[in-house]
N, CA, C and O atoms as a DFTB+ gen file, in Angstrom:
420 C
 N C O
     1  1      96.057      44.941      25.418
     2  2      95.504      44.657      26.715
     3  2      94.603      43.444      26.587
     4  3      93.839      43.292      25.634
     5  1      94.687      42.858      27.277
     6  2      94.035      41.478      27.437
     7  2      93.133      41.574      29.119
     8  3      93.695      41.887      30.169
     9  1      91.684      41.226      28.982
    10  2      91.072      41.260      30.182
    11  2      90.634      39.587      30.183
    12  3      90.360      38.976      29.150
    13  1      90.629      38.919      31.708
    14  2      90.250      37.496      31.518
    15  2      89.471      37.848      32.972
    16  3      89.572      38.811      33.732
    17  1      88.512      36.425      33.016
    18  2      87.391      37.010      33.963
    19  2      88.320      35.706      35.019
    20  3      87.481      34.947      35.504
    21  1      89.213      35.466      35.281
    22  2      88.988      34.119      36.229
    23  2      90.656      33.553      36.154
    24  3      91.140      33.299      35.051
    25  1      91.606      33.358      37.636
    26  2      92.845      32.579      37.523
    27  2      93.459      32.233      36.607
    28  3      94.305      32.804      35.919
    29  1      92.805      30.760      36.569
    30  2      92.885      29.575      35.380
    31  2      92.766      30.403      33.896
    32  3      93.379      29.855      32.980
    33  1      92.179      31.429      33.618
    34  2      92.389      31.746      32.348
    35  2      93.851      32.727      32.297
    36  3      94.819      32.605      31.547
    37  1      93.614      33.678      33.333
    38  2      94.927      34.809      33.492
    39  2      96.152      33.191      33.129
    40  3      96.797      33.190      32.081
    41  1      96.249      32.260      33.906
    42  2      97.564      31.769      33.864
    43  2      97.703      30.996      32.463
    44  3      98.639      30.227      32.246
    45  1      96.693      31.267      31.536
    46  2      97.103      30.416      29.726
    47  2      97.131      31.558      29.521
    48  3      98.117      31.697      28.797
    49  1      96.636      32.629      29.699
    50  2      97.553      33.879      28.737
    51  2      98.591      34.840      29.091
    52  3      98.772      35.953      28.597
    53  1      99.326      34.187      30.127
    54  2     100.637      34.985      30.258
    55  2     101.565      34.593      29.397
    56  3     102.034      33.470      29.209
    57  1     101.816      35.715      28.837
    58  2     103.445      35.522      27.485
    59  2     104.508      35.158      27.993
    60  3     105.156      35.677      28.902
    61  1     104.732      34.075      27.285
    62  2     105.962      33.049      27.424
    63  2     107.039      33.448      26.981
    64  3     108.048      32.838      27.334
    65  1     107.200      34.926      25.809
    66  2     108.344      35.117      25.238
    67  2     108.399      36.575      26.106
    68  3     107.427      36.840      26.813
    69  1     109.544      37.519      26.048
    70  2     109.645      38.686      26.514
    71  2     109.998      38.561      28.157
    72  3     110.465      37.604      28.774
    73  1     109.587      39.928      28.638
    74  2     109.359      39.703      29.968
    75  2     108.207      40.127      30.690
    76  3     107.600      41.178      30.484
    77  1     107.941      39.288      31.522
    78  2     106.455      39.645      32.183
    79  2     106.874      40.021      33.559
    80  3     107.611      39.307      34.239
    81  1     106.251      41.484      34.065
    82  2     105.753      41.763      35.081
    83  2     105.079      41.724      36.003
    84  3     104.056      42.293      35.621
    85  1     104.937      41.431      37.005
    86  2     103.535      41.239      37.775
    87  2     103.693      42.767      38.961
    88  3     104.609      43.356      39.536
    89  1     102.145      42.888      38.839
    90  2     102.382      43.918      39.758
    91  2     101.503      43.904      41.018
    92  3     100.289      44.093      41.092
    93  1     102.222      43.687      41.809
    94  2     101.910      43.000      43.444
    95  2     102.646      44.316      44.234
    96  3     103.318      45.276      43.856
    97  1     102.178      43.857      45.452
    98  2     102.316      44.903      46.595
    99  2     103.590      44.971      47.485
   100  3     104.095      45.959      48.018
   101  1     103.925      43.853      47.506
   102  2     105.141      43.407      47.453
   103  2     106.268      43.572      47.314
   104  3     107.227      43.487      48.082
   105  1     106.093      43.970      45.666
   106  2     106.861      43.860      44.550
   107  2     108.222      45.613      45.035
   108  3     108.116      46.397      45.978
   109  1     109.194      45.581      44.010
   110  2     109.796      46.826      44.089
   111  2     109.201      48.357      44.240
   112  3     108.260      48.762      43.558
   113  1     109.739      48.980      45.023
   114  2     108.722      50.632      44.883
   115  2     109.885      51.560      44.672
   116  3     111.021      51.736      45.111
   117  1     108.766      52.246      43.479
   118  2     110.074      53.052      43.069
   119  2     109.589      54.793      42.694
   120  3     108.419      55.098      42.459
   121  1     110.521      55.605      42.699
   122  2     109.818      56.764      42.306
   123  2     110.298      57.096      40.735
   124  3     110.657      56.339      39.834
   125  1     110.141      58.634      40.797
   126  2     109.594      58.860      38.953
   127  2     111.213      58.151      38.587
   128  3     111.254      57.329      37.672
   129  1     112.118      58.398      39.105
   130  2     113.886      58.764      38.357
   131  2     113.955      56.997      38.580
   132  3     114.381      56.304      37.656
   133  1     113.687      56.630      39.340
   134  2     113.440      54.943      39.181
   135  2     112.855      53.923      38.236
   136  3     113.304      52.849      37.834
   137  1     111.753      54.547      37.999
   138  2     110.932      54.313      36.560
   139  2     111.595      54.606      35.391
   140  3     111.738      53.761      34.507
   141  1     112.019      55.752      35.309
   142  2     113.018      55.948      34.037
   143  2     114.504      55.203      33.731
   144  3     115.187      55.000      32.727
   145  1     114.608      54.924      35.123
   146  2     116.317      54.136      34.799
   147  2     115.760      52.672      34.359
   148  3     116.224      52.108      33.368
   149  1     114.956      52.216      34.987
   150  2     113.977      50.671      34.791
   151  2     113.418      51.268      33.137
   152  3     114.006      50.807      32.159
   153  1     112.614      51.992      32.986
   154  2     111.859      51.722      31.276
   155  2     113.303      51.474      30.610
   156  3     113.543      50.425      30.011
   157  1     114.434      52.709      30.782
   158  2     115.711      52.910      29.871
   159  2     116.342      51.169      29.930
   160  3     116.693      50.642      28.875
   161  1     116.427      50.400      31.262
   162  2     116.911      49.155      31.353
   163  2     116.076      48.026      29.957
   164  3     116.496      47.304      29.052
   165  1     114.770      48.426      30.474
   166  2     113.771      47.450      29.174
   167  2     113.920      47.922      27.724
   168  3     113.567      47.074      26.904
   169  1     114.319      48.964      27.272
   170  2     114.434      49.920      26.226
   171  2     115.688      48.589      25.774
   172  3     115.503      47.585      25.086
   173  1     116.564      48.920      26.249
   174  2     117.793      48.380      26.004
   175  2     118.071      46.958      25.809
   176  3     119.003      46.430      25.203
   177  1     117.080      46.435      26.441
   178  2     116.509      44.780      26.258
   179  2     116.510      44.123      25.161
   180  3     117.195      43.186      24.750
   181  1     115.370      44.929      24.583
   182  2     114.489      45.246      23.150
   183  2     113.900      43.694      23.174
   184  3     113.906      42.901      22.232
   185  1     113.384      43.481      24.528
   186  2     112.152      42.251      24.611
   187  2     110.807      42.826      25.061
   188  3     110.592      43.919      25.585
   189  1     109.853      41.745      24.706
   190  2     108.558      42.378      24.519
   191  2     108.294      42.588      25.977
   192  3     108.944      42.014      26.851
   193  1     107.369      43.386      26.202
   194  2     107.027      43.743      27.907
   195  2     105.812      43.661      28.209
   196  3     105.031      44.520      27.799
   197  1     105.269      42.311      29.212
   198  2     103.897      42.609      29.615
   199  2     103.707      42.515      31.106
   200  3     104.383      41.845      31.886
   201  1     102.656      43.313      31.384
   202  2     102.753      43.330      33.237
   203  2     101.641      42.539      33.048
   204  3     101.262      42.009      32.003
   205  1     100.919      42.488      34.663
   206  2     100.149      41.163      35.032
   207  2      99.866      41.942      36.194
   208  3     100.707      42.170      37.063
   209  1      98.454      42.434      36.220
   210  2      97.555      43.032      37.083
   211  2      96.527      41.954      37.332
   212  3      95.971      41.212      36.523
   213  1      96.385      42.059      38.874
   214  2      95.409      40.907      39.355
   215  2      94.174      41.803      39.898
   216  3      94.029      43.015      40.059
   217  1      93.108      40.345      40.170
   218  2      91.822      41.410      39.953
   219  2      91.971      41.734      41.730
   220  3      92.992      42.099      42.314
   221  1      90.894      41.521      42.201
   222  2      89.986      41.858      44.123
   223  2      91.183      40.889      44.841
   224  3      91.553      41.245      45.960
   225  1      91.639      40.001      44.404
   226  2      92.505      38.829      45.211
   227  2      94.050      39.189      45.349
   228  3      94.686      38.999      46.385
   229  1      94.540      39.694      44.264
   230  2      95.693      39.994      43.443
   231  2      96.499      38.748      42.387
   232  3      95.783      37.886      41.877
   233  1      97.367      38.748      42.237
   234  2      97.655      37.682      41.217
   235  2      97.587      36.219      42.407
   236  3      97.651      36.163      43.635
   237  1      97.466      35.412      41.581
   238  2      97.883      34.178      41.902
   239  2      99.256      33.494      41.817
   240  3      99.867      33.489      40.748
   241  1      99.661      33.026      42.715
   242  2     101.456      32.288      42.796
   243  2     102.220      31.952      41.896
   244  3     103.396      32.228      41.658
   245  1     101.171      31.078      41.201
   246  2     101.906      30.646      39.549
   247  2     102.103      31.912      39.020
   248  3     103.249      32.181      38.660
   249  1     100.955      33.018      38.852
   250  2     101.482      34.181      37.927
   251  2     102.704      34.532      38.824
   252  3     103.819      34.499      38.305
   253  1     102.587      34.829      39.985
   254  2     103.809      35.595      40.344
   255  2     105.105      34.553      40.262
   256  3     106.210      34.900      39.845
   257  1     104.852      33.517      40.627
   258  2     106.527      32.599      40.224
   259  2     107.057      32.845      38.926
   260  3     108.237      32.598      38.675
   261  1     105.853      33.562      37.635
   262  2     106.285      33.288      36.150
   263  2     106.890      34.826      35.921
   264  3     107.553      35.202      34.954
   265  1     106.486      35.593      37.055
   266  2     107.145      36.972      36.441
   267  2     108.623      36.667      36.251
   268  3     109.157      35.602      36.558
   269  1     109.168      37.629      35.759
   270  2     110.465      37.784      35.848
   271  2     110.814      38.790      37.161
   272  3     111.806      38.654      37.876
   273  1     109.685      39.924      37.333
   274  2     110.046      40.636      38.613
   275  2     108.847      41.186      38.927
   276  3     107.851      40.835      38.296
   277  1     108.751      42.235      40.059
   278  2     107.304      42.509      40.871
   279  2     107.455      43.779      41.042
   280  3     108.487      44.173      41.586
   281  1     106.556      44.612      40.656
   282  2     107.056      46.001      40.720
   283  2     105.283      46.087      41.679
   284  3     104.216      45.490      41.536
   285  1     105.900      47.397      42.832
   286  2     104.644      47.910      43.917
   287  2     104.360      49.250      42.822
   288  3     105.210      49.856      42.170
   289  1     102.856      49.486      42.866
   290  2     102.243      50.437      42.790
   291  2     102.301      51.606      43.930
   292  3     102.150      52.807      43.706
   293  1     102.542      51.023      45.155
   294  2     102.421      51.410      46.319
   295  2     101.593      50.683      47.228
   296  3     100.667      50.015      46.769
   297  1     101.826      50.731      48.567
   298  2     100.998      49.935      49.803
   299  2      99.552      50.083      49.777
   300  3      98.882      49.338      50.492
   301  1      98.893      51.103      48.915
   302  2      96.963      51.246      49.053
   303  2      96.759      49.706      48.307
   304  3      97.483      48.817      47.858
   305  1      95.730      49.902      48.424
   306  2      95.102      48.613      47.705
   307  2      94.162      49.601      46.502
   308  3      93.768      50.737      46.764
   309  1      93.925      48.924      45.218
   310  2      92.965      50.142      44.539
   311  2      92.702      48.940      43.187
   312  3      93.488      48.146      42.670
   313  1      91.413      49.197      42.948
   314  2      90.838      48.281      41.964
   315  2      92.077      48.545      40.737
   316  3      92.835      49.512      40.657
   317  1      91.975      47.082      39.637
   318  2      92.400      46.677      38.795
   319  2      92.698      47.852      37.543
   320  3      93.683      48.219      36.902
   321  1      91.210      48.210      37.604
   322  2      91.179      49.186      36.334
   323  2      91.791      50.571      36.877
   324  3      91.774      51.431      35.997
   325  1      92.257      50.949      37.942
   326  2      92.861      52.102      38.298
   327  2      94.248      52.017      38.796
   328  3      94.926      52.787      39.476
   329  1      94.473      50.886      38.276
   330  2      95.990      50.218      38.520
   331  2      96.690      50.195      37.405
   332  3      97.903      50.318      37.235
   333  1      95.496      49.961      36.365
   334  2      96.262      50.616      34.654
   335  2      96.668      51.550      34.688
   336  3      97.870      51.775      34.551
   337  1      95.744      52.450      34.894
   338  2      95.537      54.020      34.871
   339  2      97.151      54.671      35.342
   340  3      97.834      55.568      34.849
   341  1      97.374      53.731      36.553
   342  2      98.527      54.637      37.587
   343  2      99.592      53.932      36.689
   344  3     100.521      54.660      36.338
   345  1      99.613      52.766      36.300
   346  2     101.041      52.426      35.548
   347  2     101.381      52.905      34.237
   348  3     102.458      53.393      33.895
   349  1      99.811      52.619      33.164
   350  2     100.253      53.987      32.227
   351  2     100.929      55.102      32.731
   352  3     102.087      55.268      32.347
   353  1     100.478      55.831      33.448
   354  2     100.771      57.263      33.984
   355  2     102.390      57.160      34.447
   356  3     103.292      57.953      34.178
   357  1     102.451      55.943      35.218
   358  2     104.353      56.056      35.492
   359  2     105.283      55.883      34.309
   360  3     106.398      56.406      34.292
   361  1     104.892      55.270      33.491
   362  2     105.312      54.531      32.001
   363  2     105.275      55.885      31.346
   364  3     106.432      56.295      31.438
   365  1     104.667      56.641      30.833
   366  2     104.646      58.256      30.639
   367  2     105.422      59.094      31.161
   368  3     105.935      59.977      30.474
   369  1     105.635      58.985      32.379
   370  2     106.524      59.970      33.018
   371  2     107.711      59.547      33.130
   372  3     108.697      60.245      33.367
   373  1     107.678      58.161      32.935
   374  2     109.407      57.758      32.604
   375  2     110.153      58.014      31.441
   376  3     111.338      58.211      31.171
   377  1     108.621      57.921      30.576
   378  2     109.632      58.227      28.851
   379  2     109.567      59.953      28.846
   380  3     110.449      60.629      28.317
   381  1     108.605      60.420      29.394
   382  2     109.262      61.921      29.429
   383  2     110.636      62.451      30.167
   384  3     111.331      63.386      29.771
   385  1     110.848      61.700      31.244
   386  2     111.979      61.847      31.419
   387  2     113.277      61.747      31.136
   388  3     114.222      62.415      31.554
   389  1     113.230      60.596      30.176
   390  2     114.025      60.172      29.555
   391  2     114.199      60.834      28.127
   392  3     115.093      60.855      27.282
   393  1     113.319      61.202      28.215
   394  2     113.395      62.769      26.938
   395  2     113.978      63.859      26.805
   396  3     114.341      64.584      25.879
   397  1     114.025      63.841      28.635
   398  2     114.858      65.473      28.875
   399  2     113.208      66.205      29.149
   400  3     113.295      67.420      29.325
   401  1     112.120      65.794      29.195
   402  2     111.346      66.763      29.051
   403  2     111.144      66.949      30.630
   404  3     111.669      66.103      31.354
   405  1     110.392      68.038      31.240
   406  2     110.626      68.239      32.587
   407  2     109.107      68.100      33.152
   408  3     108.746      68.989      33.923
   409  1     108.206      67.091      32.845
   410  2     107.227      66.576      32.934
   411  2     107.348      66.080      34.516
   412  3     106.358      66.305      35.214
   413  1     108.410      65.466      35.094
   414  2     108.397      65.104      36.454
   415  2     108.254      65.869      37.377
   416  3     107.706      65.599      38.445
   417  1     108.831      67.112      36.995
   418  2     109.163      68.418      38.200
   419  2     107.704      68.580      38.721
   420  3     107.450      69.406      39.598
């Protein structure tokens, strides 16, 4: 995890190799069995994976032109640090699913 206080810094440390995410409001919305077919898609990749959470503003254009794609959290709006929280948490419930484990039910 990488925290930067300011634009101009977020846009020198987005990874140039792999694929980067941005996660905007925008972006795709998906539920748990959606998440799991998407992690299983990146699984299968076997490129590095980083998302791109923006702070009070949300990302900036350049970050979002550099994603490769835009995944929605959902339509609320909700601070940065509880935007980890919820994507860990989907990222979890995708690989449990993909386990067979019945963590979604």
């Amino acid at each position: 995890m990488v925290e930067v206080a300011d634009d101009a810094t977020l846009l020198k440390r987005l990874p140039r190799e792999g694929t980067l995410v941005a996660l905007d409001r925008r972006g795709r919305e998906m539920d748990s069995m959606d998440w799991s077919m998407w992690l299983q898609e990146r699984r299968l990749e076997a490129r590095d994976l980083g998302f791109a959470i923006g702070g009070p503003g949300g990302l900036p254009a350049e970050a979002l032109e550099a994603a490769n794609e835009s995944i929605s959290l959902g339509p609320q709006t909700m601070a940065h640090q509880l935007a980890r929280v919820v994507l860990l948490e989907q990222i979890f419930r995708a690989a449990k699913i993909l386990a067979g484990e019945p963590y979604h039910l």
